[in-house]
C-alpha positions in Angstrom: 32.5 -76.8 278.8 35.9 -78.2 277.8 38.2 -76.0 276.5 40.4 -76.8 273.1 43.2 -73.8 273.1 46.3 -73.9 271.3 49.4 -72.1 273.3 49.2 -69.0 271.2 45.3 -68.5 272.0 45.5 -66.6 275.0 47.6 -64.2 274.0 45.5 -63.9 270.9 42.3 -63.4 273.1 43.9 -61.0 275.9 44.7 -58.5 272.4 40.8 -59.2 271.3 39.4 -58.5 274.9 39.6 -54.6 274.8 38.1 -54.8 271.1 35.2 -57.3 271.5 33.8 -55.6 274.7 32.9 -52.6 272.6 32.3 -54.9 269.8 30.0 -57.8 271.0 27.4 -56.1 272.7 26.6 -53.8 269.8 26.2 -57.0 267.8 22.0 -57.8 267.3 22.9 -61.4 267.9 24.4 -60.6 271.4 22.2 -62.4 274.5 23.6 -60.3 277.2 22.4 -56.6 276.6 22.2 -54.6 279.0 24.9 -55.8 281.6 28.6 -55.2 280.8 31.1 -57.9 279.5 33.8 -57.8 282.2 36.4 -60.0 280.3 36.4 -63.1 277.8 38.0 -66.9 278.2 38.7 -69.3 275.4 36.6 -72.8 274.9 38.6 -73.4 271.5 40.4 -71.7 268.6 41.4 -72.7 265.2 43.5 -71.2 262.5 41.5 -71.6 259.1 43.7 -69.2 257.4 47.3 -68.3 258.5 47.6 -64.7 259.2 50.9 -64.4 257.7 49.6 -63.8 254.4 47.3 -60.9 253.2 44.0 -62.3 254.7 43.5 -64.6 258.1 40.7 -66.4 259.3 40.9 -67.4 263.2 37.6 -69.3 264.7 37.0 -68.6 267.8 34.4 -70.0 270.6 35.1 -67.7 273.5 32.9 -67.5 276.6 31.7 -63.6 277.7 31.9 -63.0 281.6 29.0 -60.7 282.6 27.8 -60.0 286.7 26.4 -61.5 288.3 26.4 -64.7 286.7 29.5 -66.7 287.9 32.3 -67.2 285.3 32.0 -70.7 284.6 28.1 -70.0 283.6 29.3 -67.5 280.9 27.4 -67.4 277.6 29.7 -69.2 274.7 30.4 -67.5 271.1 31.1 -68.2 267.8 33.2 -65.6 266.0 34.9 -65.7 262.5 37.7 -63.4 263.2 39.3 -62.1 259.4 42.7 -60.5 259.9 44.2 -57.5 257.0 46.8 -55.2 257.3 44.5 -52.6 256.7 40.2 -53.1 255.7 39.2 -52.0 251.9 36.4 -49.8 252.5 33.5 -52.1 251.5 34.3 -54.3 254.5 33.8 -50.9 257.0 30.8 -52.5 258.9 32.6 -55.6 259.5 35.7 -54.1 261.7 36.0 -54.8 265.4 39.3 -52.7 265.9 43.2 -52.4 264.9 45.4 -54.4 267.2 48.2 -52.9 269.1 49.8 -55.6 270.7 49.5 -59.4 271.1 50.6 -61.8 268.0 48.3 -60.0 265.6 49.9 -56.2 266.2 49.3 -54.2 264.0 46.9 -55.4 262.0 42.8 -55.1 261.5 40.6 -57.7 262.6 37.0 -57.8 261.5 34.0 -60.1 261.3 34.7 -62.4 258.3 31.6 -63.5 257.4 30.9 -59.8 256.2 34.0 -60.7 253.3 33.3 -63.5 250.2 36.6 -65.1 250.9 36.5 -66.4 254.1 32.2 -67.6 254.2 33.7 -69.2 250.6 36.2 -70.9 252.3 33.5 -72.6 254.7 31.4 -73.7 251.7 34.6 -75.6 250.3 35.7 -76.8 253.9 31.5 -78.4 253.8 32.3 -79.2 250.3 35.4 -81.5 251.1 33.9 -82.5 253.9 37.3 -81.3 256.0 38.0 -81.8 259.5 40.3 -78.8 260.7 41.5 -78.8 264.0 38.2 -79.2 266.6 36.1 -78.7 263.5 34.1 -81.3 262.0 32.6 -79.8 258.3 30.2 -82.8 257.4 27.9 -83.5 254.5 24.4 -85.1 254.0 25.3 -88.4 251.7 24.1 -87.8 248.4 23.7 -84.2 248.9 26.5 -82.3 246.3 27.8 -78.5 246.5 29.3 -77.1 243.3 32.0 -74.9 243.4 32.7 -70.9 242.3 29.1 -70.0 244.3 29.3 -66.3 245.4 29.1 -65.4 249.3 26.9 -62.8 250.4 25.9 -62.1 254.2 22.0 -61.2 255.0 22.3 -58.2 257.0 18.8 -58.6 258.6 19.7 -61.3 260.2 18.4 -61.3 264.1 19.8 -64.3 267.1 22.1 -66.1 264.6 24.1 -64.9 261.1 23.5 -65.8 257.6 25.2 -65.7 254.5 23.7 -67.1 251.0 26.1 -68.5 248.4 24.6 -67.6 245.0 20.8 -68.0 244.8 21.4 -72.0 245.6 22.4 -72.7 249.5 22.4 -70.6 252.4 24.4 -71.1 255.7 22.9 -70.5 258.9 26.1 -69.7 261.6 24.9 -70.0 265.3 26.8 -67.5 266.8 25.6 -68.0 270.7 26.0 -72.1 271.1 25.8 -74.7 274.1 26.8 -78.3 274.3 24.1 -81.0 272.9 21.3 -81.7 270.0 20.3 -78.6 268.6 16.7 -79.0 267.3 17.5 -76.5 264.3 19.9 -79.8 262.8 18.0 -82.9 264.4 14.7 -81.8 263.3 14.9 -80.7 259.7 17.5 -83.8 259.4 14.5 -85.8 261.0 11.5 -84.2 258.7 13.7 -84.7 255.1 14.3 -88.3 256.2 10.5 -88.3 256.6 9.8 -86.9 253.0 8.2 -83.7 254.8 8.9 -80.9 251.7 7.6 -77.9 253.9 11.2 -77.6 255.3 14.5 -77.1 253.7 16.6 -80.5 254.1 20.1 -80.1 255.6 22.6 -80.4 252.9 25.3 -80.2 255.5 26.6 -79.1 258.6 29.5 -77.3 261.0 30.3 -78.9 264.3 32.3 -79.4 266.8 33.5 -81.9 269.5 35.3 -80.7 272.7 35.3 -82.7 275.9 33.3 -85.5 274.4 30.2 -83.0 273.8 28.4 -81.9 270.8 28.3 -78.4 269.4 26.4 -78.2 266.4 28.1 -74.5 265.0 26.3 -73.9 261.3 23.6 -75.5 259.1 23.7 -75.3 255.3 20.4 -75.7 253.4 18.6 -74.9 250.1 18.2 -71.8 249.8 14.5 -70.8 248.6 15.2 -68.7 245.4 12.2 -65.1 245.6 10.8 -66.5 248.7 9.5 -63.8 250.7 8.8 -64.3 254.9 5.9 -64.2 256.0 6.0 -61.0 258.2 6.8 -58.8 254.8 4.4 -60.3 253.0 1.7 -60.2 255.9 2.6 -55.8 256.0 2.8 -55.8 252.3 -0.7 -56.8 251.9 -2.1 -55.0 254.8 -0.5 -51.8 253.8 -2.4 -52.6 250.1 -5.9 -53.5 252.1 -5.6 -56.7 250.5 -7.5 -59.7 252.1 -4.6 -62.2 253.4 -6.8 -65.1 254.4 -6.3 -67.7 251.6 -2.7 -67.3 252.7 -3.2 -68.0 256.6 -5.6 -70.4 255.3 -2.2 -72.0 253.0 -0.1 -71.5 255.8 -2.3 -73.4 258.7 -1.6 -76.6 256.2 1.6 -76.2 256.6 2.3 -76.0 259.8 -0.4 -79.2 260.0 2.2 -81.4 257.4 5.3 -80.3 259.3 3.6 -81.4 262.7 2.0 -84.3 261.2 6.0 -85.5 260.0 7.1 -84.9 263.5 4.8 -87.1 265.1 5.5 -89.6 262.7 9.5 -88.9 262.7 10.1 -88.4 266.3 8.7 -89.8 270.2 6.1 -88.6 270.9 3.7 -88.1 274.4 1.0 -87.9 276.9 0.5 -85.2 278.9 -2.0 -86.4 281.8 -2.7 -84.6 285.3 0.9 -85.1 286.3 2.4 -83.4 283.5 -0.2 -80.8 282.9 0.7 -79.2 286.7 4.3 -78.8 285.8 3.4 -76.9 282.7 0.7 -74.8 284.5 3.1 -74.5 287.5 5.6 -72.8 284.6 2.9 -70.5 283.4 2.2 -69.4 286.5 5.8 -68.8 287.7 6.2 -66.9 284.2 3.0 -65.0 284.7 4.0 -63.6 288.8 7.9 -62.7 287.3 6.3 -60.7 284.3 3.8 -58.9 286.7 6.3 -58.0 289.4 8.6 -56.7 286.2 6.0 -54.8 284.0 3.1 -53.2 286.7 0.8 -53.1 283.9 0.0 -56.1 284.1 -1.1 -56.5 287.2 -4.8 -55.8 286.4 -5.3 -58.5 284.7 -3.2 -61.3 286.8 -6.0 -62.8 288.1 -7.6 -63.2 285.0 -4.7 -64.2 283.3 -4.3 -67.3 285.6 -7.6 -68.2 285.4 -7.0 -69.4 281.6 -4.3 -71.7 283.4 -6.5 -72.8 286.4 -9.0 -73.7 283.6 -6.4 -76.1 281.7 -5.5 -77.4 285.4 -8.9 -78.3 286.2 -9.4 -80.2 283.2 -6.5 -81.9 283.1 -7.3 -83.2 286.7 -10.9 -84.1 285.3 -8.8 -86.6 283.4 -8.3 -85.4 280.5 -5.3 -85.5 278.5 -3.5 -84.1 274.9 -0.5 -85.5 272.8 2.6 -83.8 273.3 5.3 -84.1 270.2 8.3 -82.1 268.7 7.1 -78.8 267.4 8.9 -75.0 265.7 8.9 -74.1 269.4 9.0 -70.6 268.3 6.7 -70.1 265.0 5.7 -67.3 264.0 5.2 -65.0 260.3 9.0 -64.8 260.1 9.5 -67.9 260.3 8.0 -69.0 256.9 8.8 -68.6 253.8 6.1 -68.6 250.4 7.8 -69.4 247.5 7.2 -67.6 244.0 4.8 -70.7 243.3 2.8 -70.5 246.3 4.5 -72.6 248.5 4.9 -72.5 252.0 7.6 -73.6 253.9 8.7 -73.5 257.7 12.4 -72.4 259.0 14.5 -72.1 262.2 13.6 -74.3 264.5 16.2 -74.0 267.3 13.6 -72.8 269.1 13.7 -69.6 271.8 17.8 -69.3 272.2 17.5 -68.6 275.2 15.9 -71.4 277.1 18.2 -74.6 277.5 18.2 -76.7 274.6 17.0 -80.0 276.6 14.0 -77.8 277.4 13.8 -77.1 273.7 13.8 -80.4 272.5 11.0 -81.9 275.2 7.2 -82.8 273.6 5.2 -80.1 274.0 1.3 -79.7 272.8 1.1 -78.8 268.7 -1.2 -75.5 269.9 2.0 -74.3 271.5 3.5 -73.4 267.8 -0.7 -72.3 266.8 -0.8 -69.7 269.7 2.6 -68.4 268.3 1.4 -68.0 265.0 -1.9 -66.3 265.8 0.1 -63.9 268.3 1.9 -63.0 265.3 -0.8 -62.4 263.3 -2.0 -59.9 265.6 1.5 -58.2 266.0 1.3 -57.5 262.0 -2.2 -56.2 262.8 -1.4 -53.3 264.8 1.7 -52.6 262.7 -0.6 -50.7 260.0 -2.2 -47.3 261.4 -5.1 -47.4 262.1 -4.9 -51.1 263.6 -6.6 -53.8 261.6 -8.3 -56.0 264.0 -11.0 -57.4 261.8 -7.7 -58.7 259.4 -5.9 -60.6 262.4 -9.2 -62.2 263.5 -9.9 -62.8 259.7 -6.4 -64.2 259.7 -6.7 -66.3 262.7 -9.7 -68.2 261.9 -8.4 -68.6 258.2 -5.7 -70.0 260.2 -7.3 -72.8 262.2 -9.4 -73.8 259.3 -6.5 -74.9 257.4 -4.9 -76.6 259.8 -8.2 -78.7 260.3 -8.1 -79.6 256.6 -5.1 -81.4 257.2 -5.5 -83.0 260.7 -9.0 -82.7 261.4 -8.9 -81.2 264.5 -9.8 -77.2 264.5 -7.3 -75.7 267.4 -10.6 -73.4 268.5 -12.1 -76.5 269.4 -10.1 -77.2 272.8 -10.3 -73.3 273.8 -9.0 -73.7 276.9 -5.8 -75.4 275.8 -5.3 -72.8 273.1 -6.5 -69.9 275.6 -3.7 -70.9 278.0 -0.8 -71.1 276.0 -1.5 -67.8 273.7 -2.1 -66.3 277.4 1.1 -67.6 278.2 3.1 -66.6 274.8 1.1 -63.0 275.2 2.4 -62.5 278.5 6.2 -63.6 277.6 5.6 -60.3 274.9 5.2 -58.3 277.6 8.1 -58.3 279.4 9.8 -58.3 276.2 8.2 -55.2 274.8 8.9 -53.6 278.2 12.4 -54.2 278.5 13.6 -54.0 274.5 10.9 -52.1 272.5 8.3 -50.1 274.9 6.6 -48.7 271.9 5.3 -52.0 270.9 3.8 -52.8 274.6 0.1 -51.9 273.8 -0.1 -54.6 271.1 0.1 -57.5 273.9 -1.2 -55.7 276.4 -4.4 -55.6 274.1 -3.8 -59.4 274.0 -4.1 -59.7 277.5 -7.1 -57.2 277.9 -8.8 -59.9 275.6 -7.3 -63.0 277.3 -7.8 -61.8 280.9 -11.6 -62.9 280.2 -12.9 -66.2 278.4 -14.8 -65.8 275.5 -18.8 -66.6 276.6 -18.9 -68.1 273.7 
């Protein structure tokens, strides 16, 4: 990764670096937990707001050293560094320390996007279209931003940060980023272009260029005025006992019109016997790391690779599916139902951490379905007792509607659908073991089921 520093930015950084190792790894959004940042080094800086004056804004992409990875393979940053003499107390959770020495001594630096002022000052910098220093602030063409709209940042925010400006746009900041296309731009850019209204279109867009490579930093979009995501409205009605099929039912559409756009907006593929091996070869890699880190497992690893051997053997029977663009990581929270009913589908930059030219390769259409009917079995076994009658309710409600729409029923190539919720199932489990152990029974109950193939 090139690096775009001005003279002052080391010294700048080398007065952060005490600050941000206590503060970055407490932050939600922060890939690296659990091994200690060891030190920082700049990729590029830029000085939105002087911090001679009451308030500065410094952006920052800084890369975080943490064993054993070698430097150079370092995770990369975005930060939005406000500077005060001193922080009024509604800005409290923002602060990341007081500065001692360095060119910012004695003052407080914070993160910015927690203050109106500077997340306004991004809206009028898309606004104006400006280009400040490495920064590139562009705009759809024919796509307008009034002025005077209020900043607030969304606290519940999880891999990336938000903040909405009034109840009419809200900006999504990527706050861990990588050189290249990022699917969460090129396909919602890709679907409006198509006419696809079950996403948000891009109204415009933060990035960068440094060594001749792409960063794409922020993406502004409509925001949907009383949606609510899927996941709170999923636990809203199950804590009610209310049926939630007609929505599954609504929601299976929706994911059949945005994968019907893609095929029609983007390349798609065939995967044949060839292709099929490498991506049963992956499961299968995945599946021996998850049982060698989570022993529960190990039970069921034989029949866990059977659902793969299955899809192997067919596919050397000659079968074959179309791959396309998909979510690449769908799943309750990731949709939104408007007041009126309407569903719509959101991030797509896909899991963070796998590489983005492994995010943006055609994959199968069942691998966003399994993803989706994982979840609705997570929301399931949220309620106590568990509600597994409402997930398999859910699931089948599900399928059916994506049918309507394509008319092809996912349940109807079980072994296709069998390997990759087998395959999404087992990814849960070495994710509930490391990060939330309470949560391992639900996919261990996933596996219990998968581990044999339904008879029927």
């Amino acid at each position: 990764m090139a690096e775009t520093v001005s003279p002052s930015t080391p010294a700048l950084l080398a007065s952060l670096d005490p600050l941000l190792r206590e503060w970055l790894p407490r932050q939600r959004w922060f890939a690296g937990k659990g091994s200690p940042v060891t030190g920082f080094s700049p990729v590029a800086e830029t000085e939105l707001l002087p911090s001679d004056g009451r308030l500065g804004l410094h952006h920052l992409l800084v890369r975080a050293h943490q064993p054993p990875a070698p430097a150079e393979a370092g995770d990369c940053y975005q930060l939005l560094i406000g500077v005060r003499e001193a922080l009024p107390p509604r800005l409290a959770p923002a602060l990341i320390g007081h500065l001692t020495d360095g060119p910012l001594a004695g003052h407080t630096v914070y993160d910015a996007l927690y203050d109106p002022r500077p997340a306004e000052l991004l809206l009028e910098a898309l606004r104006s279209r400006a280009r400040i220093g490495d920064l590139r602030f562009e705009r759809e063409p024919g796509r307008e931003i009034r002025e005077g709209l209020v900043a607030r940042l969304l606290t519940a925010e999880q891999s990336n940060s938000s903040v909405v400006y009034g109840d009419t746009f809200i900006l999504k900041l990527l706050r861990r980023v990588m050189p290249g296309v990022n699917p969460d731009l090129e396909i919602p850019l890709a679907l409006a272009r198509e006419g696809c209204a079950r996403v948000p279109a891009p109204t415009a867009w933060l990035r960068a260029e440094l060594g001749g490579e792409p960063y794409v930093l922020g993406v502004l979009q409509p925001f949907v005025r009383g949606a609510t995501d899927g996941w709170e409205l999923a636990l809203r009605e199950l804590a009610k006992g209310e049926d939630f099929t007609a929505e599954a039912r609504a929601l299976g559409r929706a994911t059949a019109e945005v994968h019907t756009a893609l095929a029609r907006a983007l390349p798609t593929a065939t995967l044949g016997h060839r292709q099929l091996e490498s991506q049963v070869a992956g499961m299968t890699e995945r599946l021996a790391a998850a049982v060698q880190a989570v022993p529960a497992l190990r039970p069921y690893e034989d029949g866990l690779r059977s659902a793969y051997t299955a899809l192997a053997d067919l596919a050397a029977e000659g079968r074959t599916w179309t791959a396309q663009r998909v979510h690449g990581d769908l799943h309750l929270g990731q949709c939104l139902r408007a007041p009126s009913g309407q569903w719509s589908l959101i991030d797509f930059e896909g899991e963070p951490a796998r590489p983005l030219a492994e995010r943006r390769m055609p994959q199968p259409p069942v691998r966003d379905i399994a993803g989706m009917l994982r979840s609705f079995d997570y929301a399931a076994h949220s309620v106590t007792p568990p509600a597994p009658g409402w997930a398999r309710g859910c699931r089948a409600a599900y399928c059916a509607g994506y049918a309507e729409i394509t008319g092809a029923d996912p349940r109807t190539d079980p072994v296709l659908l069998r390997a990759y919720e087998t395959d999404k199932a087992v990814y849960e489990v070495v994710y509930e073991a490391r990060h939330r152990p309470d949560w391992l029974p639900v996919p261990l109950s996933a596996v219990h089921r998968l581990a044999t193939p339904d008879p029927t």
